[in-house]
C-alpha positions in Angstrom: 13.0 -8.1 -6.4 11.6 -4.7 -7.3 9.1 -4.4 -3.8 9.2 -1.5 -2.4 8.6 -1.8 2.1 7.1 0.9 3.7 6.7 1.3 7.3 4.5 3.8 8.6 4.9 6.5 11.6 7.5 3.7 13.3 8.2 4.9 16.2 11.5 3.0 17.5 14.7 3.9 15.4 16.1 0.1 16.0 13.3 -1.2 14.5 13.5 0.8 10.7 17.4 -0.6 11.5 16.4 -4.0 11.4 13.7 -4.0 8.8 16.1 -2.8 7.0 18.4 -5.6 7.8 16.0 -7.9 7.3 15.0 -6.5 3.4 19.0 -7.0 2.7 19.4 -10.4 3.9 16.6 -11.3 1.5 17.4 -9.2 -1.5 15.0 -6.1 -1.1 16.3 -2.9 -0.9 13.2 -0.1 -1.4 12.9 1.1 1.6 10.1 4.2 2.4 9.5 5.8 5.3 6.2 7.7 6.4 6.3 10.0 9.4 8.8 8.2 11.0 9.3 10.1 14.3 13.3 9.5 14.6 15.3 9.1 11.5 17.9 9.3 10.5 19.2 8.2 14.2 22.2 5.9 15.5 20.3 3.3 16.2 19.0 2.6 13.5 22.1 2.6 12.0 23.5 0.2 15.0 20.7 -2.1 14.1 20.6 -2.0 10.6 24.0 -4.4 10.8 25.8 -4.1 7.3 22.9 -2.8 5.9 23.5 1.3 6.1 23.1 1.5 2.2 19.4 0.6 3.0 18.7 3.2 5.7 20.8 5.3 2.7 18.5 5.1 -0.1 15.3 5.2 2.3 12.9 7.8 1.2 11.2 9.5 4.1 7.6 11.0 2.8 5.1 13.0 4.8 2.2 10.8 3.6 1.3 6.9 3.0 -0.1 8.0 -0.1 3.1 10.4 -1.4 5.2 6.7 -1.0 2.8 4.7 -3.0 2.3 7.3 -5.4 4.2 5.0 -8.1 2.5 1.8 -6.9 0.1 -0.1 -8.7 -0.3 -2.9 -6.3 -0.4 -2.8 -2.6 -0.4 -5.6 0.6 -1.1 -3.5 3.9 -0.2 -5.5 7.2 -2.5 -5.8 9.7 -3.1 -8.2 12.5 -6.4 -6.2 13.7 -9.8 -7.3 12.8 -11.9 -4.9 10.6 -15.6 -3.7 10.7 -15.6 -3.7 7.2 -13.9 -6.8 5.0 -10.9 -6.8 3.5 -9.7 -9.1 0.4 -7.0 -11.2 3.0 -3.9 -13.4 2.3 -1.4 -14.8 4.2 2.3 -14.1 3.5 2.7 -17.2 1.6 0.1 -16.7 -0.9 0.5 -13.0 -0.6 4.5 -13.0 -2.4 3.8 -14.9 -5.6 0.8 -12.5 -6.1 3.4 -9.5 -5.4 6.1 -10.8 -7.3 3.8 -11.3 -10.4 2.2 -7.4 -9.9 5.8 -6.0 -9.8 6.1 -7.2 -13.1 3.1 -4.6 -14.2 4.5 -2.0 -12.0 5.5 -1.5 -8.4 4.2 -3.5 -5.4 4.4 -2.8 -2.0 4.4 -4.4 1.3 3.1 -1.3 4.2 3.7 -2.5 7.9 1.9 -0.1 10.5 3.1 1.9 13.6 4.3 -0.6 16.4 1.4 -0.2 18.6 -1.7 0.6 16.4 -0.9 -1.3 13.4 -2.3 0.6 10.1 -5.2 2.8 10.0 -8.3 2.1 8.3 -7.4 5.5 6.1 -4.2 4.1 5.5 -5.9 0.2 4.2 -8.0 2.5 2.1 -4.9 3.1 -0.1 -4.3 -1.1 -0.2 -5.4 -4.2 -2.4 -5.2 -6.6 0.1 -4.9 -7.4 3.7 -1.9 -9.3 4.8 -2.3 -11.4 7.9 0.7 -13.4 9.6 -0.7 -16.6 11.2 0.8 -16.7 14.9 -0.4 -18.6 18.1 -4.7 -17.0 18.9 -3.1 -16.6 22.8 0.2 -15.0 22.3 0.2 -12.8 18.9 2.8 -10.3 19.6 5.1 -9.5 17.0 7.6 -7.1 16.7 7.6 -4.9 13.4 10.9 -5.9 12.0 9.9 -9.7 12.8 6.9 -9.4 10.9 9.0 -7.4 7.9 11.8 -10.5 8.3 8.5 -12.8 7.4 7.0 -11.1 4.1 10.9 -10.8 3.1 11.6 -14.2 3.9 8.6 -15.1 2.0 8.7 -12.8 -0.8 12.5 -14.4 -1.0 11.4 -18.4 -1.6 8.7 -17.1 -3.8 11.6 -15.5 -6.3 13.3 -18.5 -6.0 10.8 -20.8 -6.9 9.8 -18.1 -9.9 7.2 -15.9 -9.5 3.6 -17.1 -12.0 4.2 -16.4 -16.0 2.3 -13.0 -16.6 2.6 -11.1 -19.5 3.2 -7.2 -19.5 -0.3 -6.0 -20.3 -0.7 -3.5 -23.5 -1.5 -0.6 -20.9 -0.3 -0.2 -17.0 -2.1 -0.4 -14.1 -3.6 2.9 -12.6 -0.7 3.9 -9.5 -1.6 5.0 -6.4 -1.5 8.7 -7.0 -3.8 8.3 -10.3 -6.6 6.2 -8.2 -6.0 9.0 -5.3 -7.5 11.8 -8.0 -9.9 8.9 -9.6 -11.5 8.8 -5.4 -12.0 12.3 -5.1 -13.0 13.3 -8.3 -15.7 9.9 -7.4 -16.8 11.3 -3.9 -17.2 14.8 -5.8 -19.2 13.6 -8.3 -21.6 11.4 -6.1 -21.6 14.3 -3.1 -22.9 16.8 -6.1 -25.6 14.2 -7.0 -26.4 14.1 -3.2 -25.9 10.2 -3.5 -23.5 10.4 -0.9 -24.2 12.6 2.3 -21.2 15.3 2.7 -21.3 15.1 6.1 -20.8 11.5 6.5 -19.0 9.7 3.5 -16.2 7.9 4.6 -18.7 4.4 4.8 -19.5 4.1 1.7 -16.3 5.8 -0.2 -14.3 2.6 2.2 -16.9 0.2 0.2 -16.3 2.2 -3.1 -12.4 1.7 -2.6 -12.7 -1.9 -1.5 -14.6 -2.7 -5.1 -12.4 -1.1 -7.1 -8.8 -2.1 -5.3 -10.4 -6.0 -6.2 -11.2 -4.8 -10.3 -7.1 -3.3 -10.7 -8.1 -1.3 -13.3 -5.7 -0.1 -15.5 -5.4 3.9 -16.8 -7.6 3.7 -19.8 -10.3 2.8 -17.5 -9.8 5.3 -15.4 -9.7 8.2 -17.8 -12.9 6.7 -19.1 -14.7 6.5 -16.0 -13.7 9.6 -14.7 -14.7 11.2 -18.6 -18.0 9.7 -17.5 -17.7 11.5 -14.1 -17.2 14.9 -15.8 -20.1 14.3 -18.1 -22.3 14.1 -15.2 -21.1 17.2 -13.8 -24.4 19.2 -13.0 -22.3 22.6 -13.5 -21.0 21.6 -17.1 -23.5 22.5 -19.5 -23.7 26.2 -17.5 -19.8 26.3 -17.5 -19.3 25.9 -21.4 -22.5 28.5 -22.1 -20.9 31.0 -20.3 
């Protein structure tokens, strides 16, 4: 299975160990890293169990957005409510829907820090929400536990064969190319004072939420963001002078 986990600013070394455990034991082995504030460290290595080559091939990066550069589809976990809504699955309808994106490209599962799960700036860079279902009085679980669930799930879903879709003619816009399409967006509409400098994250979180749901592909980006640098106000000035 080509999914790539990435765990975010984890701040216990045993628990990268045994995520990555839990990736081997169900096939998975692209493990990423962001921030991570002990790593590489023996325990991690203690708990990682027979799976060293994971911790191995893990790629540490500064930012969430530098390890989903490549990605073209994206399931952030989360167990916290949000102001704004999300598209949300559960794991269990979340893996076929993986499975069948990593066939257009790479998908990726992003599990939060242990104590403040993932940022609203960090769900910005997702498709989806993933929820795990657990008991509404006790819902405490431990990062590798909820990595061993998505793998586990992710694992039946390969088995049972992920949906029938065709390679489309042209691939999904990654994560880096919809990171340039967003700011070269919030430039264009801040120039046309749509959107108020001072205060845009609201509306650019609604912006992102729209077009994580369409999944365009990288034709349409390079059209729309042609269209964006029609409208540049300073164009017509630039190629006169």
């Amino acid at each position: 299975m080509d999914i790539r986990i990435v765990l975010v600013g984890t701040t216990h070394p045993g628990n990268i160990g045994a995520a990555a455990r839990a990736m081997k034991n169900m096939g998975l082995s692209d493990l990423a890293l962001v921030r991570p504030r002990y790593f590489p460290h023996e325990e991690a290595t203690a708990r990682a169990s027979g799976a060293e080559d994971v911790l191995a091939r893990a790629r540490v990066a500064a930012t969430l957005a530098d390890a989903l550069a490549d990605c073209t589809y994206v399931a952030g976990a989360s167990a916290r409510a949000r102001t704004i809504g999300w598209p949300s699955m559960t794991p269990r309808e979340c893996a076929p829907r993986l499975l069948a994106e990593s066939v257009n490209g790479k998908a990726a599962v992003v599990f939060g820090p242990e104590k403040s799960g993932l940022s609203n700036a960090d769900l910005d860079q997702c498709h989806t929400l993933l929820t795990i279902p657990t008991n509404p009085d006790f819902s405490s679980l431990n990062l590798a536990m909820a990595v061993q669930v998505m793998t586990y799930e992710l694992r039946v879903a390969g088995m049972h064969g992920s949906p029938d879709q065709a390679e489309p003619a042209v691939r999904l816009a990654t994560g880096e190319e919809m990171e340039h399409f967003y700011e070269h967006l919030e430039q264009v509409l801040t120039a046309s004072r749509f959107l108020d400098p001072d205060n845009p994250r609201h509306l650019m979180r609604r912006l992102r939420r729209l077009f994580a749901r369409a999944l365009p592909d990288q034709n349409e980006i390079n059209i729309l963001r042609g269209i964006f640098a029609s409208l540049d106000p300073h164009r017509e000035r630039r190629s006169d002078e």
